[in-house]
C-alpha positions as CSV (number, residue, x, y, z in Angstrom):
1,X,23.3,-2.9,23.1
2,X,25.6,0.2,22.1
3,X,24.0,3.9,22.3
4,X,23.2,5.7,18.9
5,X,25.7,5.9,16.3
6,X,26.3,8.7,14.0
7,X,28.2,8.7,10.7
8,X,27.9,11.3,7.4
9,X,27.7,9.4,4.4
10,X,28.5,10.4,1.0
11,X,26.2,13.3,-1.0
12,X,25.9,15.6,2.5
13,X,23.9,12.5,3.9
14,X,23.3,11.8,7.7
15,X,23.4,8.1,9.1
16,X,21.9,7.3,12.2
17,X,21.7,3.7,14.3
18,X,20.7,2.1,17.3
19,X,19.4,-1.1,17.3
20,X,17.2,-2.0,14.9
21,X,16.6,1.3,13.5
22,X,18.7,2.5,10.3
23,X,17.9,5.9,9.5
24,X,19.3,7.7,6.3
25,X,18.7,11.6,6.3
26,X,18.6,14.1,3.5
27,X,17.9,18.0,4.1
28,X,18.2,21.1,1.6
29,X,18.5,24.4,3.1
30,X,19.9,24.8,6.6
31,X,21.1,21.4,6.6
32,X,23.9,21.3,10.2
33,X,20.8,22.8,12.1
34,X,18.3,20.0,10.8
35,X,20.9,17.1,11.6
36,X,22.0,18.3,14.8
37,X,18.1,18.1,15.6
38,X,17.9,14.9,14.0
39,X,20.9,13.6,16.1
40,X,19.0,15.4,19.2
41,X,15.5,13.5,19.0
42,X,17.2,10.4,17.9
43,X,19.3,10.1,21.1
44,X,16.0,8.9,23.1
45,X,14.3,7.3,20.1
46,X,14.6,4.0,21.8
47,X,14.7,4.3,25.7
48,X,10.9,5.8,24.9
49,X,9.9,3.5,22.6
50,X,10.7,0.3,24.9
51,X,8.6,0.8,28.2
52,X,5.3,0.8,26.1
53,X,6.3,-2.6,23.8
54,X,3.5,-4.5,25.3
55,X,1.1,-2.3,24.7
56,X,2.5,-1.4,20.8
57,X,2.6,-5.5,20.2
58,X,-1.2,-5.7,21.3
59,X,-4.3,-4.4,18.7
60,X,-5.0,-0.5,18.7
61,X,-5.7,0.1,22.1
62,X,-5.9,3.0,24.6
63,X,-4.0,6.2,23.6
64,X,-0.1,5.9,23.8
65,X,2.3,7.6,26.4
66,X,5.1,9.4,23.7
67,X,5.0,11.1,20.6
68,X,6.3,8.3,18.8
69,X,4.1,6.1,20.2
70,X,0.7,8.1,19.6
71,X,1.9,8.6,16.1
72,X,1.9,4.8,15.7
73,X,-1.7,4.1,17.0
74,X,-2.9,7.5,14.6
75,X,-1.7,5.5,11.8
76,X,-3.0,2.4,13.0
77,X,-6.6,3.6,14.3
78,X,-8.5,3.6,11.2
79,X,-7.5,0.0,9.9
80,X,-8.5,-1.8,13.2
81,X,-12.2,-2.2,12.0
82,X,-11.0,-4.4,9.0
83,X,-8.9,-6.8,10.8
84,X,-6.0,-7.3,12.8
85,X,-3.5,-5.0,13.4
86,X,-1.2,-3.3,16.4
87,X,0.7,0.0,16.4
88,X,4.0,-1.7,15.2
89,X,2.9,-2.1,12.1
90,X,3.4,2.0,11.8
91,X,6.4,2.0,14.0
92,X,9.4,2.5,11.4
93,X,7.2,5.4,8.9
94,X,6.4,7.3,12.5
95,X,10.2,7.2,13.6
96,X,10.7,8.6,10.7
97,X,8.1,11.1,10.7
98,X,9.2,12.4,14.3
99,X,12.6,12.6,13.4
100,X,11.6,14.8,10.3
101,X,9.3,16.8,12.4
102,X,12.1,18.0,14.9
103,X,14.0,18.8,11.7
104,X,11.3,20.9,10.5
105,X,10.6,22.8,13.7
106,X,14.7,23.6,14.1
107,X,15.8,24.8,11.2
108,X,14.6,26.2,7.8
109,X,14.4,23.6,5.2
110,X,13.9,23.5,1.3
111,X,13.3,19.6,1.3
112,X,14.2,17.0,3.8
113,X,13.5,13.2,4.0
114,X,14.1,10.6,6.7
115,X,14.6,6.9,5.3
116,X,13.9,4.1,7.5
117,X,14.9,1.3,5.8
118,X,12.8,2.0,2.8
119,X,9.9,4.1,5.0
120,X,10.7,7.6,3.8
121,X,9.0,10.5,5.7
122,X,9.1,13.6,3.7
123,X,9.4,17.6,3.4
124,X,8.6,19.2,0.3
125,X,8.6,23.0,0.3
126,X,6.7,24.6,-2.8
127,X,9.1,23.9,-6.2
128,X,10.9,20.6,-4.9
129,X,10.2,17.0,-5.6
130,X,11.2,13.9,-4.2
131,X,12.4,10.9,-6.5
132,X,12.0,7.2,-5.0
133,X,13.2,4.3,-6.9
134,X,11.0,1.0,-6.7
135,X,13.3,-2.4,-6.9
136,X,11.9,-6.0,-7.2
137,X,13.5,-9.0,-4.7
138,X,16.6,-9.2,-7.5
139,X,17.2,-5.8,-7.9
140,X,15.3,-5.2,-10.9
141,X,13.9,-1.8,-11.5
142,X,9.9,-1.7,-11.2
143,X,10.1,2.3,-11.4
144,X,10.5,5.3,-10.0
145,X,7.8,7.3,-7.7
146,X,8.0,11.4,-8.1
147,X,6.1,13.5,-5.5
148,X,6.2,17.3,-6.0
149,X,5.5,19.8,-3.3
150,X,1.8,19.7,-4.4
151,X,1.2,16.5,-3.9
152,X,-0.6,15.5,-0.8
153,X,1.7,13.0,0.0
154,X,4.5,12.9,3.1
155,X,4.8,8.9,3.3
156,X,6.0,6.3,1.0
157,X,6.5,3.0,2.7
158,X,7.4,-0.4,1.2
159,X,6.5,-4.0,3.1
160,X,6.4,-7.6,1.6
161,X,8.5,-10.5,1.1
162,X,11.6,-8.3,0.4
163,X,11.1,-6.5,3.9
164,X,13.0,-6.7,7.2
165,X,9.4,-7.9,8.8
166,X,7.6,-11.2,8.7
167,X,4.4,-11.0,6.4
168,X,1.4,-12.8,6.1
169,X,1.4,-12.3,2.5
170,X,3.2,-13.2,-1.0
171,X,3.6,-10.5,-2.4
172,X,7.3,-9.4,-3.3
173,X,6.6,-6.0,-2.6
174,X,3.7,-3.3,-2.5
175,X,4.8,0.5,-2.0
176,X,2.1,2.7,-0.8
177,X,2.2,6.8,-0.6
178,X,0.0,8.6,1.7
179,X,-0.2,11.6,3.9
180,X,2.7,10.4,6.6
181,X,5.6,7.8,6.8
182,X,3.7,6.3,9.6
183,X,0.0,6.1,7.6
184,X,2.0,4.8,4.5
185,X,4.0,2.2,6.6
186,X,0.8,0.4,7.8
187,X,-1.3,0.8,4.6
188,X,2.1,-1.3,2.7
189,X,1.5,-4.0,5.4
190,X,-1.5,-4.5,5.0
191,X,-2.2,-4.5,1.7
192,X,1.2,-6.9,1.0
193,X,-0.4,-9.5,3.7
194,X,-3.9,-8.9,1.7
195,X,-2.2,-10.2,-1.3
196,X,-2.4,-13.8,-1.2
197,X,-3.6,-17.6,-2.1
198,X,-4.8,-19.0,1.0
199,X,-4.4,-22.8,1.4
200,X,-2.0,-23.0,-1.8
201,X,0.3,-26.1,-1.8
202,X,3.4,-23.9,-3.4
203,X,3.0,-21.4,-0.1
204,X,4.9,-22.6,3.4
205,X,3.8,-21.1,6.3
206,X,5.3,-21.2,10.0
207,X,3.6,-19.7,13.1
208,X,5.4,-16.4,13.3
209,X,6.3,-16.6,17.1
210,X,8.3,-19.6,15.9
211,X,10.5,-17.5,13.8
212,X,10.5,-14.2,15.9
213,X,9.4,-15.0,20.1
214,X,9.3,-11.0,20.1
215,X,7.0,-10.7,17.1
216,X,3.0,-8.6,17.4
217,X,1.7,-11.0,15.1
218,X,1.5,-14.0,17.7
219,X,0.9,-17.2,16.3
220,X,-0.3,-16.3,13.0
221,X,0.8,-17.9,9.6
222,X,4.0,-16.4,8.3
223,X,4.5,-16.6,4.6
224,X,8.2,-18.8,4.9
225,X,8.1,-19.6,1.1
226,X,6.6,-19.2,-2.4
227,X,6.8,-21.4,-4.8
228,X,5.9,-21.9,-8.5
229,X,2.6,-19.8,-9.0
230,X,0.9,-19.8,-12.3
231,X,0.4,-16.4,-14.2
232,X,-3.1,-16.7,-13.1
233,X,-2.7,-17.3,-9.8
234,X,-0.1,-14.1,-9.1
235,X,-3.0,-11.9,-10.9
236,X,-5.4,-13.2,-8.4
237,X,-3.0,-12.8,-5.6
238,X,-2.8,-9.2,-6.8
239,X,-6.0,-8.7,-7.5
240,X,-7.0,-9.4,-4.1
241,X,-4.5,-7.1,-2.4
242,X,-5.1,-4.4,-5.1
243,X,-9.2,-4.8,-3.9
244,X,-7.7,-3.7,-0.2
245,X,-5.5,-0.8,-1.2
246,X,-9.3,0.5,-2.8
247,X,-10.8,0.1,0.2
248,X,-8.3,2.1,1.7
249,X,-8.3,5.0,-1.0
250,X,-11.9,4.9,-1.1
251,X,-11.3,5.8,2.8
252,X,-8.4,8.2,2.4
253,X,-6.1,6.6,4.0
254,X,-3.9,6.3,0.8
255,X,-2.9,8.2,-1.9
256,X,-1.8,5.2,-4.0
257,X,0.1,1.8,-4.2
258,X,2.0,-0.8,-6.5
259,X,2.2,-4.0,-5.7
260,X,4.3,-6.4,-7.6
261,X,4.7,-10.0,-7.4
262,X,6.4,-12.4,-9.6
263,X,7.6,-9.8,-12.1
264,X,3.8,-8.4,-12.3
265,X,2.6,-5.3,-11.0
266,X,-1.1,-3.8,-10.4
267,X,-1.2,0.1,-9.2
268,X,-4.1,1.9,-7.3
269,X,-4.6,5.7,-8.4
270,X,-0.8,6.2,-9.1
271,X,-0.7,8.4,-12.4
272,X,1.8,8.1,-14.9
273,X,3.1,11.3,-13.5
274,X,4.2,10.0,-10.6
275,X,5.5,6.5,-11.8
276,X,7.9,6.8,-14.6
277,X,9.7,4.2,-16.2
278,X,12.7,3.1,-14.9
């Protein structure tokens, strides 16, 4: 594997890559400071990660060795009463969390945001906003999420069956804001693998060590394929991830969520004001 890569894209952007992680990086106010500290903490990102795999694939264990690493099991603490669930479920909203935070601590910033592939950490200073535009499996807009500075939100994260990971669920996509990337990261997988129709004949599942050797989830049932659903099933499908995401606003560990499937949608506590039409 080659070492980090670092390219400026267009709109005073910052790319960074190595391996599997894809980060796109936004900052307002002293923005050469911010990405040189960006391109700093990234360097190591993931020669620390690596040595503690077996203990991020395993459920919420013992505390974790580096900062990326505890930030993953933070996220993933609370939810381990409900169910399954290990630290890499949180692993791309707290890289991108930690990358903001060394941002943040080196230079003075209006508004910042790190994108991990769709897992957006943010920093909103008072006065700024943050727009994020929601986008079904074809492209179609679903909406667009605002977040002002005085919103308690940090995080948005999107999982599902548009995502780069396996889910256990069917639902297209759920997007989920909450107080960190890494908190909103595994709130959206869990509530997209809550939103299902166990046992359907349309729904083909493989063990998901069979599709990915190097996967946490062992061998449970990977969602492989969806086929027709009635309008009645995709509500109760929605309905039942929708009764998750309440569970975890009822908690706090979400702000809000929308989850979409089969061109419908159901949202948890996300006012108008922060979803607009597209």
């Amino acid at each position: 594997m080659t070492g980090p890569v670092s390219a400026r894209l267009p709109g005073g952007r910052l790319h960074l890559q190595h391996g599997p992680i894809d980060l796109v990086i936004g900052a307002d106010g002293a923005r050469e400071a911010a990405f040189k500290a960006a391109e700093h903490r990234f360097a190591t990102v993931l020669q620390e990660l690596v040595p503690e795999l077996p203990l991020l694939r395993a459920p919420v264990g013992p505390p974790l060795d580096t900062s990326i690493a505890r930030r993953m099991r933070t996220a993933c603490a609370p939810h381990a009463a409900s169910g399954f669930v290990t630290p890499m479920a949180a692993v791309a909203g707290a890289v991108a969390d930690d990358v903001l935070a060394a941002m943040c601590a080196a230079a003075d910033l209006r508004r910042a945001y790190v994108n991990n592939g769709g897992d957006i950490a943010l920093h909103l200073a008072p006065g700024t906003l943050f727009r994020a535009a929601m986008a079904g499996l074809e492209g179609s807009a679903l909406g667009q999420i605002e977040v002002t500075a005085a919103d308690p939100i940090r995080g948005i994260a999107t999982s599902g069956q548009g995502g780069r990971s396996l889910s256990l669920g069917l639902a297209d996509s759920v997007t989920v804001l909450a107080g960190t990337g890494a908190a909103a990261d595994v709130a959206a997988t869990l509530i997209a693998n809550a939103v299902d129709l166990p046992a359907h004949p349309e729904v083909r599942r493989t063990p998901a060590c069979e599709i990915d050797p190097d996967t946490d989830l062992g061998h449970r049932a990977a969602v492989t394929h969806v086929g027709t659903l009635s309008a009645g099933e995709v509500g109760r499908a929605l309905a039942s991830g929708a009764a998750r995401a309440r569970e975890m606003l009822r908690s706090g560990l979400i702000h809000a969520a929308a989850l979409h499937l089969r061109g419908q949608t159901t949202t948890v506590a996300l006012p108008e004001s922060q979803l607009a039409d597209a």
